[in-house]
N, C-alpha and C positions, 0 to 999 in steps of 0.2 A: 809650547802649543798644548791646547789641553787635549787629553785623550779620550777618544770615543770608545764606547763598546761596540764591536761589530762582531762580524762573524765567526766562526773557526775555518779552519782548512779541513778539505778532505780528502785523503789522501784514499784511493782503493786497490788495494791488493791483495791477493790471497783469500777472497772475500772476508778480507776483516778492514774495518773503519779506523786510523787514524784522528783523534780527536785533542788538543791540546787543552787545559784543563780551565785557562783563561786567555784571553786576547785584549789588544788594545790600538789602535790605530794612533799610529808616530805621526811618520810621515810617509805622503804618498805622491811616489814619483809619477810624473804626468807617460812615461812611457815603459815604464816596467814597475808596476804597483808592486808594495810589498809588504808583506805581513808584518809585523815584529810583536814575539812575545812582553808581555806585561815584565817590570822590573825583576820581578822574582822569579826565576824561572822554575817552572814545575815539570813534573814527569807526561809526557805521553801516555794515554790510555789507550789500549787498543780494546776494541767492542765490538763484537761478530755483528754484520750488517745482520740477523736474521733476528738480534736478540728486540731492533728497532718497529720489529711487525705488531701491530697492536692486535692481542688476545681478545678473547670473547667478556664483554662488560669492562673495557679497559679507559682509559681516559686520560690524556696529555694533558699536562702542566706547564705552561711558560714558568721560570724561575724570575723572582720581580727584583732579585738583590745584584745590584752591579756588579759583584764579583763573579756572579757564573753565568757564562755564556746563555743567551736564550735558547741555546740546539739542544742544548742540553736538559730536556723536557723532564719532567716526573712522569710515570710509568704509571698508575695505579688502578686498583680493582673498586667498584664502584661502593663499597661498601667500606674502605680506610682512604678513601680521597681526604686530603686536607681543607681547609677554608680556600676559598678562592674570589677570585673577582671575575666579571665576564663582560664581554663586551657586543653590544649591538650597534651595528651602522647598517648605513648601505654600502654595497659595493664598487669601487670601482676599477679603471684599468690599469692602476696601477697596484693590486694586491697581491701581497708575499704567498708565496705556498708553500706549502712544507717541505718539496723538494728544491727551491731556492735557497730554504732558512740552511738544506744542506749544502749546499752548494754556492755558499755566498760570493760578492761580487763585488764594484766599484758601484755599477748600476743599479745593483739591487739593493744597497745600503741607499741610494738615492730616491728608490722610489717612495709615493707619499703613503703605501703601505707600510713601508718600514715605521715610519712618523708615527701611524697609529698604534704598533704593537709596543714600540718605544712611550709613546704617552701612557699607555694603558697599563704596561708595568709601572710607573712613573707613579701614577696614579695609583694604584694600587699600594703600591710601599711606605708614601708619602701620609696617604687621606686616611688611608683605610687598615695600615700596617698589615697589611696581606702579604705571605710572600710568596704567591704564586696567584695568576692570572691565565683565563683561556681566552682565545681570539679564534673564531674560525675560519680563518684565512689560512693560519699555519698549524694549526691544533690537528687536523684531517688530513688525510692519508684520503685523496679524492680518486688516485688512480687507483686504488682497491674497492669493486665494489663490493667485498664484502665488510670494509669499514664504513666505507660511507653508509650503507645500509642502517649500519648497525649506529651511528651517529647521528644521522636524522630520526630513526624511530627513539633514542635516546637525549637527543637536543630540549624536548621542551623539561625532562628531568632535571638536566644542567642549568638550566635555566632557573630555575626553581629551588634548586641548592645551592645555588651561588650566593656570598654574602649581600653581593652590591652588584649590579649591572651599571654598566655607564653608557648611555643611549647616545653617542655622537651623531649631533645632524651639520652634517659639512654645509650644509646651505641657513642655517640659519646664521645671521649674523649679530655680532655682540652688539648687547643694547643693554635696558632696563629690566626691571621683572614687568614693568606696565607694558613694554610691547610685545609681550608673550601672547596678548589675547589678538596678534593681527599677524603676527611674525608666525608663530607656530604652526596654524594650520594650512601653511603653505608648505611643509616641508615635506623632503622627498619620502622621508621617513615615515611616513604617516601612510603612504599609497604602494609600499611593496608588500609581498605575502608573508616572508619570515619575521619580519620585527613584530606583527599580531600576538604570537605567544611570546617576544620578547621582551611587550608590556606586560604584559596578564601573568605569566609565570613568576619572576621574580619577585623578592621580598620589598627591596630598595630599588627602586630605581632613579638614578642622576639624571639630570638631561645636561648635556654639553653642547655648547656651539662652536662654532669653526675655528677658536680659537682658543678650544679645551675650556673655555671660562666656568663654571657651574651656573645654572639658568634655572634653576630648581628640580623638584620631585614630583614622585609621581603621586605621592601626598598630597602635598602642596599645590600640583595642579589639575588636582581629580575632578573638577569641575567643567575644568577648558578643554581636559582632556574625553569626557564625557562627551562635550559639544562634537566633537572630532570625529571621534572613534565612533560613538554611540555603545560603548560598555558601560554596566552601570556602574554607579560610583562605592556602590558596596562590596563591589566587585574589585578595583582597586582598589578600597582600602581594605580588602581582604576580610572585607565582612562577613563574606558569602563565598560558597565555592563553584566552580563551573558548572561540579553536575545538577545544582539548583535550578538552572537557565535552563530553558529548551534548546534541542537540539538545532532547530530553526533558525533561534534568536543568536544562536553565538554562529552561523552561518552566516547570519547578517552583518555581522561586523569583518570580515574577510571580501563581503560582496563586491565593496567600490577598490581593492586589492589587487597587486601583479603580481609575478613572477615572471623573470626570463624564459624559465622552460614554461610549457603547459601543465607537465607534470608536477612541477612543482607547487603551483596551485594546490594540489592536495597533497602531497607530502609536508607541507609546513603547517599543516594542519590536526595532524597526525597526534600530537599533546593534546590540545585541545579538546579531545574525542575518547582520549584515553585508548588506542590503537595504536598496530601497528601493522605495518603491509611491507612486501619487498618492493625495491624497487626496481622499474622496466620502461628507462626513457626509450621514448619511439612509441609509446602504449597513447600519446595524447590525452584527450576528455577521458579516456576508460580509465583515466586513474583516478579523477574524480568517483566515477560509477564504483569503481572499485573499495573508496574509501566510505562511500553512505553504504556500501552493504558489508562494509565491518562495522559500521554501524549501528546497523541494524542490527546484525547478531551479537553483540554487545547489550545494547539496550530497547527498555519496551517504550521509549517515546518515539510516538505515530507524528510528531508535530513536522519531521523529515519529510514528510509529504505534502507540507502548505506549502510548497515554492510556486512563485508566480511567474509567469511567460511573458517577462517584460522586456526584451532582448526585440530590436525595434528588425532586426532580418528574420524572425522566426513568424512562421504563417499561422496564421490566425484559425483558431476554432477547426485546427486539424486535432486528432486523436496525438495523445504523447504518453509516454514512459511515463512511470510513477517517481522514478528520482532523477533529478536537477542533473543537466549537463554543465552547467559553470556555477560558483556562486554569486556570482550578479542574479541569479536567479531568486536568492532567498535577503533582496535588498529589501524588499518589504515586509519581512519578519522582527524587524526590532519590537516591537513589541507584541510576540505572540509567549503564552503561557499555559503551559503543562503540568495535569495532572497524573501523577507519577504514582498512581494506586495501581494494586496488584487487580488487576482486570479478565476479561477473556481475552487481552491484547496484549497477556504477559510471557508469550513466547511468537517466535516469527523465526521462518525458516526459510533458508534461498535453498530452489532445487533449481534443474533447467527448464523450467519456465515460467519462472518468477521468484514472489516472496510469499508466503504462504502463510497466512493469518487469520486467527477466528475471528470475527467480526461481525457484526451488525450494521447494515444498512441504512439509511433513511433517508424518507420520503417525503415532502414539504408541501403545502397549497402554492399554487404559481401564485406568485405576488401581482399586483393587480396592475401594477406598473412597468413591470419588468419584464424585459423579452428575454426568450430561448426559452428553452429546456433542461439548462442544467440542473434545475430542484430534484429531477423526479428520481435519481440514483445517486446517493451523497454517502461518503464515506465520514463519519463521526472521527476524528484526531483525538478525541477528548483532549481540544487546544482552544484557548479563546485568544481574541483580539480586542486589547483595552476593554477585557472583560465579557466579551460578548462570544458567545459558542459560535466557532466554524467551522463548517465544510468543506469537502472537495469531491467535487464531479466525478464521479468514473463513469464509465460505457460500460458491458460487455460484453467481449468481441468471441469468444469460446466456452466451453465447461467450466465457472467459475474463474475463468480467467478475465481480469480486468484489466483498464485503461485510464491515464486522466484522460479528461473530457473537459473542452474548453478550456486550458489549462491556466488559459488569461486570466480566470476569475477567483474567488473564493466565496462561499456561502454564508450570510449569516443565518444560522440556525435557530437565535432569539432573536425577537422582538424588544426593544427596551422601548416600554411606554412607562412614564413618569416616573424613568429612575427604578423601574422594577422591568426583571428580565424577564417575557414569558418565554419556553418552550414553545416551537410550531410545526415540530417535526414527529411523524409518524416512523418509527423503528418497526425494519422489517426483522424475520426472524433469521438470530443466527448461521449463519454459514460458513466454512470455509473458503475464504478468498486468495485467489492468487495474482497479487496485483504485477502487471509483467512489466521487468525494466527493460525491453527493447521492442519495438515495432516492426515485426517482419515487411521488408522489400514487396515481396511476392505473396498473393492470396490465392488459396487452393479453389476458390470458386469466383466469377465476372463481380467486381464492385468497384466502386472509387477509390474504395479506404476499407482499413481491418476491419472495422466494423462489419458493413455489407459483406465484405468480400472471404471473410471464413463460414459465412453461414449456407449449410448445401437446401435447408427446409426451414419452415416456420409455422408456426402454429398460436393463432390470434383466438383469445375466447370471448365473445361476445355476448352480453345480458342481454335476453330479447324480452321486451314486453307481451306475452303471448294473453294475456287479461286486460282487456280496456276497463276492468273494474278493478284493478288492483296495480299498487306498483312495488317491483320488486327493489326489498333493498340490501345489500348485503356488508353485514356487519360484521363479519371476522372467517375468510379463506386463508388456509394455508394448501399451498402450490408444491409438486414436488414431482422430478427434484428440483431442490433449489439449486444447483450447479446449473442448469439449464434452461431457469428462467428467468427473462431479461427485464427485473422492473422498468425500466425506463422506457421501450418499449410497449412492454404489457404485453410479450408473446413468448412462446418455449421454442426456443432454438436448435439445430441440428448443424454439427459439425463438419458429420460425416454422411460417407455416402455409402456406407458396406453394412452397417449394422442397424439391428431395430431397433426404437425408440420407444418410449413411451412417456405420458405424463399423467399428474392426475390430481384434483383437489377434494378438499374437505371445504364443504358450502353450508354457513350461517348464514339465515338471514332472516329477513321479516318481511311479511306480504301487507302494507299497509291499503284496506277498500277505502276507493277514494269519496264515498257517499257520507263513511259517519267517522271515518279512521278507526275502524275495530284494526287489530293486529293479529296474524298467523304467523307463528314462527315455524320456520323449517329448517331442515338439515340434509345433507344427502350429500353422496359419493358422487362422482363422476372422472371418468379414467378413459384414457384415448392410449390405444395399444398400436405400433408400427407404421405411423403415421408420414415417418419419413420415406417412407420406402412405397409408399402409396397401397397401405396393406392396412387399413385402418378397421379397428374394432372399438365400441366404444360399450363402456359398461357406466350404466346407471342404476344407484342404491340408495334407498330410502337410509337415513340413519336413528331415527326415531327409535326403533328399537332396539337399538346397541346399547348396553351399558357404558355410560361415560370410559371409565377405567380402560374398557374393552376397545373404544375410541384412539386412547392414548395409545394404548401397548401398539393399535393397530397403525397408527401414525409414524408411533416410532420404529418399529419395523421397517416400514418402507420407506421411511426418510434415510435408509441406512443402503437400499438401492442403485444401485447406480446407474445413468443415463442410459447405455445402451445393452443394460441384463435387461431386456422387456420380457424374456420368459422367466425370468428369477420375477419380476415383480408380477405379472399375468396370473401366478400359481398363487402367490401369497394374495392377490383379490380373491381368486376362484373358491380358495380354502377358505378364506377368512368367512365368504359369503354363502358357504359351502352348502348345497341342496335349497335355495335358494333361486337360479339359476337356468335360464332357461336353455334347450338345446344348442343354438348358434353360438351364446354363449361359452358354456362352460367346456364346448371342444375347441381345444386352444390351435389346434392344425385346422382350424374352419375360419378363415379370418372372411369379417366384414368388407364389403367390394366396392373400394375405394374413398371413401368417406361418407359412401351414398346410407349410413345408417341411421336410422332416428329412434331412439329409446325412449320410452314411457315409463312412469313407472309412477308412485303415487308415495307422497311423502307422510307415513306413518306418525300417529300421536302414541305416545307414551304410554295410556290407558287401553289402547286397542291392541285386542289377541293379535288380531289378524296382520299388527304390525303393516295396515294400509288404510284404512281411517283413520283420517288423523283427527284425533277429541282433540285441541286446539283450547285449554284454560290459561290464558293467557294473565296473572296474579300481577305482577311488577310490573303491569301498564294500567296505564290509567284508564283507557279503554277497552271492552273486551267484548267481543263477539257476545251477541245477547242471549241468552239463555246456554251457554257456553255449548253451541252447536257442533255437532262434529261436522267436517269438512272435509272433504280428499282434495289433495295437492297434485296435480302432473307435471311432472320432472319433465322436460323434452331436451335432450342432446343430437345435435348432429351437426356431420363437418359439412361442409363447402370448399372448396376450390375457389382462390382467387391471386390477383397478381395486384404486390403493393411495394414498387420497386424501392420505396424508401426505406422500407422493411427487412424485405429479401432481393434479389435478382432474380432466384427461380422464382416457378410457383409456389405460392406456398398455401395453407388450409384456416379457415375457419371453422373453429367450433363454436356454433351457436347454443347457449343454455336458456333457456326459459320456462316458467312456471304458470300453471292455470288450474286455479279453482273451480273442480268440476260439481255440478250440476245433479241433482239424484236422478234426475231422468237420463244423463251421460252415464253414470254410472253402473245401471241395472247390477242392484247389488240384492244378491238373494240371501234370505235370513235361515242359514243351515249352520252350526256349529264347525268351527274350524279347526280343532286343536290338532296342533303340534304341525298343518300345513300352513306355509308361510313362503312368499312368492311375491317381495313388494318390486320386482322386476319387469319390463316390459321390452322387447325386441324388433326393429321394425328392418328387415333384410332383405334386399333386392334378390327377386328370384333369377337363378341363373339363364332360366330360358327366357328373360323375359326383363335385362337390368332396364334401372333406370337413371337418367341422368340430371334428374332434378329434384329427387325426392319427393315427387308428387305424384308421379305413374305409377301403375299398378305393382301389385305386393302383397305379401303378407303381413298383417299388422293386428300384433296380440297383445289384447290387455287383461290383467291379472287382477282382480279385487277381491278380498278377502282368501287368502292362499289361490287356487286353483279353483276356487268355485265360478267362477263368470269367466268364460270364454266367448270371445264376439271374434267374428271373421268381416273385415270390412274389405272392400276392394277399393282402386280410385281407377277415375276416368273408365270405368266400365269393364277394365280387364278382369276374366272369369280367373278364377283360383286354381292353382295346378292341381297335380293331386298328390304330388305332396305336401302341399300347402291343406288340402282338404285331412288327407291320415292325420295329418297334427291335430286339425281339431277333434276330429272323431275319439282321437286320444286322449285328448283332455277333456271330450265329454262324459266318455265311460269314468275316468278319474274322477270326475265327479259326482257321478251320482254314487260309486264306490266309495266317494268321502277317503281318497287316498293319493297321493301324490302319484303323479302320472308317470309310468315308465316308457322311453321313448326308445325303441329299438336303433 
């Protein structure tokens, strides 16, 4: 009878192991089985069960040479591992475990796991003259999870160092190398999640069919295997390396993949990513979550966030997390491609609540065919699709905190007419973004969804046409802060309900008359102070006479602000515009009464002392006001109250802005020397005994032209002037004929 190799005995006692140094199966009685040593009998070894615990970076070796038992492993540290061979299948119910391999049996020699470990040393000693082989069936030590840990985040290494993998698919059956292109992509093999880095890691790989036959390589069939997989074929023949590929794109070949566990789904992915994570079955989907945000602190490719909502139970054109719940998500990434240049995108940060990345925005013309809304807030990947630049929708639902939006879709950012890409996207300015990986349950204020439902105020600004002979256009606003303002929208949002708020823009534009098209170009400040709190102050300011430079510094200052410091930002207007300024104004404890405030003020030229005529020579147009006229501009700001439930749930305010070329008879401007007074400011404030609720009843309302020189007292609807509405002007009359800035007790 010929003799088999099988297992040793093991004997425990005194915790040390009993190990005989070879075995051989005689014969086996059908009712008291029995071991019997090989012809030559050798010594006993005895081996402390503790010495069998595998160390930190350690690695098991099957033995491939018939004379030494298979229990009998190699031990070694990852850095004097010997050659080896490894093996990839699927699993099944009858696989060996390491505590079997010690504990062997009649039944465990029979199952068709043993078959494979046996072939696969067989195989190795024979093909490949290796004499040692891993299986991970019995290679792992599964009831320690501090080996397993330490095995899966170290699996696709092994993988990778192995001489030769042999890829056994028990379901293909023997045939020709011509029924490879019909037979193969049915195999089981091909749809679980661990064999992914089984192909892609290794140098060689075999493919075997069920009856161990060879059926070729991964060389050999980098074509069919392409068709399959969807890896590219540079990529099998090790043309190219993983990190080449976006982060997306190698997503996508996992997408149509299983796992028994869920968790496993992202643990076998773990090479692939160059990562590693502990592991915590019973964690579900958050072990996905868990592994794109090592990820991401890993690497700076954005393309981890083109996954698409193609999962046929998930609801349509709801708000969602920024990173993918399953990879079936990222099935339509095979061909997306990343630019890997060191960017403002070359660092990202997870705090607790979100990911936190410099970024720029942008903003598209709605396509003239296409419905929704997702153009008007798009996050830039720097990723295309078959070459074409895409987006992705975000919302935003808090301070710089984002959302995908519609997450169904993707953006194309160019145009490709005739084989030439254009650009047709509008990039907003830099900001800090914190794109959030989970969707809170529960919103702090009445909405459907995060979005509506974190927002406590709003604030919408509105171009008004205040000139039927002129139309305003505005060629270049920066908004701030931007943590607060919602492109997509086109409102400044509030979070909270405990503190003040403010916003405030920098307005470019041009006043085109619609009789000849001459051109005025303007500039000017405008700032809304406490607005959520229903405590609104609004300041308007010529910007004509600021020195560009003086513009910058001034911008960048309070772009440095934060949402609800509205008295850190209130000082630095005050100061900036300093004597300037008129009463209601510049006392920061006198807030405006309720957004009932309307500001005047008159948009200053460059030429003018008085920094409120504005001389308007308009050089780089084609057109220019004729005999290069001077002309004053009026600035008008003031909020409203209105309700736009799409918007907000509460109430929330309009600021109205609009511009009018006034009139020299509007103006009565008196020809007196103005130096060194300067006052392109106007203030219109409901008087206390007497508010009003539409901005059109009576009040105080002062306009400033040339510093302090012209004071006019108008009333509306008839209401006589208080008296202190009367001392104001009395005081800016004496200031004038004094030729000195007025002092206001």
């Amino acid at each position: 009878m010929q003799s088999l190799p099988i297992w040793p005995i093991l004997c425990v006692a005194s915790s040390t192991l009993l190990l005989p140094c070879s075995f051989r199966l005689r014969e086996i009685p059908l009712l008291s089985p029995r071991f019997q040593r090989a012809d030559v009998a050798e010594p006993l070894i005895t081996i402390p069960l503790a010495s069998l615990k595998t160390h930190d970076n350690k690695m098991r070796l099957l033995p491939t040479t018939p004379e030494i038992p298979l229990d009998q492993m190699l031990e070694c540290l990852s850095d004097s591992v010997p050659k080896y061979a490894i093996l990839s299948h699927t699993w099944g119910d009858d696989e060996i475990t390491i505590g079997e391999l010690s504990a062997p049996s009649i039944l465990t020699a029979a199952k068709k796991g043993f078959e494979k470990i046996r072939r696969t040393c067989d195989l190795a000693r024979a093909r490949d003259n290796l004499e040692y082989a891993w299986v991970d069936t019995c290679c792992i030590d599964k009831t320690s999870s501090a080996e397993l840990t330490e095995a899966i985040n170290s699996m696709f290494a092994w993988y990778a160092n192995a001489e030769v993998c042999y890829a056994y698919l028990s379901d293909l059956e023997p045939g020709t190398h011509n029924d490879m292109s019909t037979q193969l992509p049915r195999c089981k093999w091909f749809t679980r999640g661990w064999t992914l880095q089984e192909l892609i890691a290794p140098k060689h790989v075999i493919f075997l069919d069920r009856e161990w036959n060879e059926r070729g390589t991964k060389q050999s069939l980098c074509h069919l295997l392409r068709a399959i997989t969807g890896i590219p074929v540079d990529l099998l023949e090790r043309r190219t390396t993983l990190e080449q590929y976006a982060v997306a794109r190698r997503m996508s070949w996992a997408a149509t993949r299983q796992t028994t566990r869920i968790e496993d789904m992202a643990y076998c992915l773990l090479g692939m990513f160059g990562v590693h994570l502990s592991l915590i079955y019973g964690e579900g989907s958050k072990a996905f979550i868990r592994l794109q945000e090592a990820i991401v602190l890993s690497s700076v490719d954005l393309s981890i966030f083109t996954w698409v909502e193609n999962r046929p139970h998930a609801a349509s054109r709801v708000p969602a997390p920024v990173l993918a719940e399953e990879p079936i998500q990222f099935r339509d990434c095979g061909s997306i491609e990343v630019t890997l240049e060191d960017s403002i995108y070359g660092n990202m940060v997870i705090n607790t609540r979100g990911i936190l990345v410099e970024g720029s925005l942008v903003k598209i013309p709605k396509p003239d065919k296409e419905e929704g809304d997702a153009y008007k807030c798009i996050l830039d990947p720097i990723c295309s699709d078959n070459g074409i630049s895409i987006g992705i929708p975000l919302r935003k639902i808090g301070g710089g905190r984002y959302v995908r939006y519609m997450p169904e879709m993707r953006i194309l950012l160019e145009e490709n007419r005739l084989r030439i890409s254009y650009w047709r996207g509008t990039r907003m300015p830099v900001e800090s973004l914190t794109l959030s990986v989970k969707i809170p349950d529960h919103f702090p204020f009445p909405g459907p969804n995060a979005i509506i439902g974190n927002r406590h105020s709003a604030l919408r600004l509105e171009w008004l046409n205040e000139d039927p002979e002129y139309t305003l256009t505005t060629r270049h606003f920066l908004l701030l802060p931007r943590s607060h303002w919602d492109a997509h929208d086109d409102i400044f949002i509030s979070t909270v309900s405990f503190s003040h708020s403010w916003c405030a823009g920098f307005v470019q534009g041009v006043l085109t008359r619609r009789k000849d098209g001459a051109l005025i170009p303007v500039r000017f400040f405008v700032s809304c102070h406490g607005w959520n709190l229903r405590l609104h102050k609004v300041v308007v300011a010529s910007l004509h006479d600021m020195e560009p430079a003086t513009t910058v510094l001034f911008e960048s200052q309070l772009d440095r602000i934060r949402f609800e410091s509205n008295s850190q930002a209130e000082r630095l207007i005050l100061s900036t515009f300093s004597g300037k300024l008129p009463p209601a104004v510049s006392t920061t404890k006198t807030p405006l009464r309720e957004g009932k405030a309307l500001i005047e003020t008159t948009a200053a030229g460059p030429d003018s002392p008085s920094s409120v005529l504005a001389a308007m020579t308009v050089k780089n147009h084609a057109k220019i006001i004729q005999g290069q006229e001077k002309v004053t501009v009026e600035v008008v700001a003031r909020v409203c109250e209105e309700r736009r439930p799409d918007l907000c749930s509460l109430p929330m305010w309009r600021l109205e802005i609009g511009c009018k070329v006034l009139s020299p008879s509007e103006l009565q401007v008196v020809e007196e020397p103005t130096t060194g007074i300067q006052a392109p400011f106007a203030i219109h404030q409901c008087p206390i005994s007497s508010p009003c609720h539409s901005c059109s009843s009576g009040g105080l309302k002062m306009r400033m032209v040339r510093g302090f020189n012209v004071m006019t007292l108008e009333t509306n609807g008839g209401v006589e002037p208080t008296q202190a509405e009367q001392e104001y002007v009395d005081i800016f009359q004496v200031s004038r004929q004094a030729r000195q800035p007025p002092v206001i007790p």
